[in-house]
N, C-alpha and C positions, 0 to 999 in steps of 0.2 A: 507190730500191733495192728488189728483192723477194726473198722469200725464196731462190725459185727461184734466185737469182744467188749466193746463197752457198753452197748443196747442192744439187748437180742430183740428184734423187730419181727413178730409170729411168722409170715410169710411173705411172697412178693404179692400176692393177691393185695392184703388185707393194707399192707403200710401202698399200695394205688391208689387202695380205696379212699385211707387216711389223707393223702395229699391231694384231694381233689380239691378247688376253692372253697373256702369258707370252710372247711371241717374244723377247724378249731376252734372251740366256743366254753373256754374253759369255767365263767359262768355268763350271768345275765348281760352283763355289762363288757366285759370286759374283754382283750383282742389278743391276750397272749399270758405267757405264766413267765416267770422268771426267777430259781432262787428261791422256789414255792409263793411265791408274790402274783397277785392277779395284776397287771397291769391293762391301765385303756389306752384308747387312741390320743395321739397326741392332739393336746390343743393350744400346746404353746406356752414359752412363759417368757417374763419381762428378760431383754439382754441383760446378762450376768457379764462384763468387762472382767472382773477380776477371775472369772473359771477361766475364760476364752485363753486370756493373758498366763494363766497359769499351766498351757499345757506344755507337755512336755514326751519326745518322742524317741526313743532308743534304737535309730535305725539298725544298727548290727543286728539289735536282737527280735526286733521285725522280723529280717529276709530272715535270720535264723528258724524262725516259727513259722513262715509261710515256709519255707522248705522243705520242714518236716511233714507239713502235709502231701507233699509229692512224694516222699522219697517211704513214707513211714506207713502211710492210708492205705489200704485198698479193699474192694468188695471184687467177689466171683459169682459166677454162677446168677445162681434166681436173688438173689441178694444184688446184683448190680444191674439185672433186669427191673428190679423194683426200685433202684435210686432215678434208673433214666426215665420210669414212668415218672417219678417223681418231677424230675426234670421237665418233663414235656408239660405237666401240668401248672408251673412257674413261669414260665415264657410268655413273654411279649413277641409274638413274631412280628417282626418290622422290614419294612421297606420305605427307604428313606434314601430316594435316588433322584438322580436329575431327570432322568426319563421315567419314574413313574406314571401307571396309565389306571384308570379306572379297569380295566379288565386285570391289569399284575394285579391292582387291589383286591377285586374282586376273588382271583385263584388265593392269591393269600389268603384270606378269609374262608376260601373251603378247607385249605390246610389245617387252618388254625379248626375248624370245628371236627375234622378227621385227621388229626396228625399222623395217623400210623395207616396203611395198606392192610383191608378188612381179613386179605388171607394172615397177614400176624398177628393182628387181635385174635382171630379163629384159634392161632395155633397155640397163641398164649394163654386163651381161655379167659381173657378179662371183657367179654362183649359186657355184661354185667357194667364196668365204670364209667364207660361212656368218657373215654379220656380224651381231652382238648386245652388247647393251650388256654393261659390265663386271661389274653389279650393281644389286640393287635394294633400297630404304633405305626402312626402315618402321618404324614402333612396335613395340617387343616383341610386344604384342599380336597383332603378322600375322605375326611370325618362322617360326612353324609352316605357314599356310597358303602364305607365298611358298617355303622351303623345299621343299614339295611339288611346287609348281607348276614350278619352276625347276630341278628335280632331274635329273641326268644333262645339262644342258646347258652344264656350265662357267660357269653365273653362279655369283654371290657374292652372299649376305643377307647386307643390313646392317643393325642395329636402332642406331636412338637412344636413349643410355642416358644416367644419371645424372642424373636429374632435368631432362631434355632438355625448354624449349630454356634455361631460366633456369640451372641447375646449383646449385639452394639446398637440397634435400632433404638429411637428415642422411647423412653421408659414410657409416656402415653400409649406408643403405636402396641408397644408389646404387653399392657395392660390389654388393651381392646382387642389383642389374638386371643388372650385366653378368654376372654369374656364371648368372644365370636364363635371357639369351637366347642365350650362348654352350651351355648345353642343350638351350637349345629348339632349336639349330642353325644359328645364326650364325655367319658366317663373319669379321665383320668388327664393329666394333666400332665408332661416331662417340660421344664422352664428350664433355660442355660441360666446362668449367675452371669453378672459382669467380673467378670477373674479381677479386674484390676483392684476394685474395692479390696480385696485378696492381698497382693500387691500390697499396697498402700495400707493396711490394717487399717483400713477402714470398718471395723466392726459393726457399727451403729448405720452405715450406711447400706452394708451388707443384709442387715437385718429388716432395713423398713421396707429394701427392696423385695426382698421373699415374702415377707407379710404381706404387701400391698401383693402379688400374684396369687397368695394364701385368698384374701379376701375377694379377689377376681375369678377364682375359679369355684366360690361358690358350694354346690353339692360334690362334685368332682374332686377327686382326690391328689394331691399336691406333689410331682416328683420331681425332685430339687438336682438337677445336673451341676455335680463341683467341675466338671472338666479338670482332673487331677493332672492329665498326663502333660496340663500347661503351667500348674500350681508350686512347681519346682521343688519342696521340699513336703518330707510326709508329715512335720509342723504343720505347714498352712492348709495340708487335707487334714489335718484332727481339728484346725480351731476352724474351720470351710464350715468342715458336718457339726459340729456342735451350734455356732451361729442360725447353721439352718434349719437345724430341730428345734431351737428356742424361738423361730420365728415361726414354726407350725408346719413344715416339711413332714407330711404322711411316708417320705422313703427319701432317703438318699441315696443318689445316684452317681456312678464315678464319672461318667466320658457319656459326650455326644456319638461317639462311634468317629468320628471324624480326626480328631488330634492324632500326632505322629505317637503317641504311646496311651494307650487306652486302657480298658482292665487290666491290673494286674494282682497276683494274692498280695502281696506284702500294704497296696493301696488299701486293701478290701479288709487286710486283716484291721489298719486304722480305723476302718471307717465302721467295721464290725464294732470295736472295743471302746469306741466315741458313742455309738447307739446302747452299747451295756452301761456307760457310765451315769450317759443321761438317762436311760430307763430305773437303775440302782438311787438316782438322785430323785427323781420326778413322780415315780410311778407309770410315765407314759411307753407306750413300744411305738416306734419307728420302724417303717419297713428298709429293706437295703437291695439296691440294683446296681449291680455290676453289667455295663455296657461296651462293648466294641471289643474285636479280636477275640470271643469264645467260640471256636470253632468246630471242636471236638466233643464227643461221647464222654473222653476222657477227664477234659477240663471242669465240665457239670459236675463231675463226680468230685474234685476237688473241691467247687466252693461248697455244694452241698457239705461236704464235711466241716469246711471251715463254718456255715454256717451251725452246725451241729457242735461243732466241741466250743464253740464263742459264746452263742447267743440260748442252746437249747432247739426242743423239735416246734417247739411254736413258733421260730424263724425259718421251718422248712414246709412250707406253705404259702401258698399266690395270695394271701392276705397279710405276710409280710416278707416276701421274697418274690424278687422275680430275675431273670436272666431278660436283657436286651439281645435275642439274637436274630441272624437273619439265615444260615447255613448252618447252623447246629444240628438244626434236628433232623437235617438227612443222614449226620453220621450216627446219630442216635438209634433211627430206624432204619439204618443198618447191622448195629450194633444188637437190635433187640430181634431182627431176622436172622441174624447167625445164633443168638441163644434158642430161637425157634425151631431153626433147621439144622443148624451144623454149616449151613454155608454164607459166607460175604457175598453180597451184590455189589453190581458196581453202581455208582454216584448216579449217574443218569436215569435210573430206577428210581430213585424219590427225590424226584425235582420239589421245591420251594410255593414257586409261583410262576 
């Protein structure tokens, strides 16, 4: 079966066009559809102990259902030319290194406002979308220089905060990060959790610590890092994401990029079916970011589905989806030069930054 067969999508033009930020505006209020349900933005609600305590997770039949998206999915042609735009317009391109410089920042930020080489646009025929990634995700430290850089074009800064990527700095220090880079002009917000509260099912501790980041970041929008690949069991990522949507988390987030196991689908399909159940409960939509090791053209294409057959098309949009990558999208546009030309380039042809 392919996706195609379940929503015929007009062409690759039009579903571009459809994934550009903010297209989705199913009415006045409201940030996504669900189930024929308008739902809004999340704004939180009192800890629920007895949901948290009640979940319950079927690992077999998990990896069974992430697998079927690999092995069962797929798109061809201008059909998988239009998911990777899709793609490109979801991403957070980030640089989150020891040696980052004000100038890496700065080429990032041109990437991020031309992602794709003007001879493929040309050849693709979409100069019309003006395609550019969602966002771009930095150390406080570059919040100011990406800020400039990215100004008037509809991206979004995001800075890593809280004691980013461990989350062990004294809970004051890493209040007054996010309060410092939502000044310095952040738009968006990625916080680590302390894991151990986690650990310890500490629930209630769990919670007041994302609330009090919720009400530090202000206008800025809330992206709550589980660090799954430290979380041990996919129990404690389903009651992680549930905790931190009832404390006001606008996205849940898997991995700082940093841990020895980072994104994976079977994580994401949790964390996907944790955001359907609080949306089904609440009425609110939660966005969801899958971070660290998506490296390929191909792997985009997977969560985008998993985001499609889980959540709906109102989860395949940079209003509530995004990819944390940092090498993705040279194989992307690669990938969208060979449906142009008939030929692959090599890697060194669409450098990053």
């Amino acid at each position: 079966m392919t996706l195609h067969d379940n929503t015929r999508i007009e062409s690759a033009t039009e579903l571009a066009r459809n994934a550009k930020p903010g297209a989705i505006s199913p009415s006045e209020t409201a940030i996504a559809k669900y189930a024929g349900r308008d739902l809004q933005s999340n704004r939180g609600i009192p800890l629920n102990i007895d949901w948290v305590n009640a979940v319950r997770v079927n690992t077999s039949a998990v990896e069974r259902r992430a697998q079927s998206l690999v092995t069962r999915r797929t798109v061809k042609k201008e059909w998988q030319a239009a998911w990777l735009l899709r793609a490109i317009t979801c991403m957070d391109l980030t640089t989150l290194s020891g040696d980052d410089t004000d100038e890496r920042v700065l080429r990032l930020c041109a990437k991020a406002r031309q992602p794709l080489q003007q001879e493929i646009v040309q050849k693709l025929g979409i100069e019309s979308l003006q395609i550019k990634v969602a966002a771009v995700c930095v150390y406080h430290r570059f919040v100011e220089t990406a800020r400039r850089r990215v100004e008037g074009s509809g991206i979004h800064v995001a800075a890593v905060s809280t004691g980013f990527p461990a989350g062990l700095s004294p809970l004051a220090e890493r209040v007054a990060e996010i309060r410092r880079s939502v000044e310095a002009g952040a738009d968006e917000i990625d916080v680590v959790i302390t894991r151990a509260h986690v650990f310890g099912g500490k629930w209630q501790s769990l919670y007041d610590e994302i609330a009090m980041f919720k009400n530090a970041c202000g206008p800025a929008h809330l992206k709550v890092i589980l660090g799954t690949g430290d979380l041990l069991t996919l129990r404690n990522v389903a009651r992680a994401s549930l905790v931190a949507m009832m404390a006001g988390a606008d996205f849940i987030k898997t991995s700082t990029g940093k841990e020895a196991v980072n994104a994976t689908l079977p994580v994401s399909l949790v964390m996907t079916r944790a955001i359907r159940e609080y949306a089904q409960e609440t009425g609110m939509a939660v966005g969801f970011k899958p971070a660290g090791g998506i490296r390929t053209a191909k792997q985009s294409l997977e969560w985008l589905a998993l985001m499609k057959e889980e959540l709906g098309n109102s989860w395949l949009n940079a209003e509530l989806f995004r990819f944390g990558v940092s090498s993705m999208l040279a194989d992307i546009e690669r990938q969208l030069e060979h449906h142009a030309t008939g030929r692959y380039s090599a890697n060194y042809r669409h450098p990053i930054a």
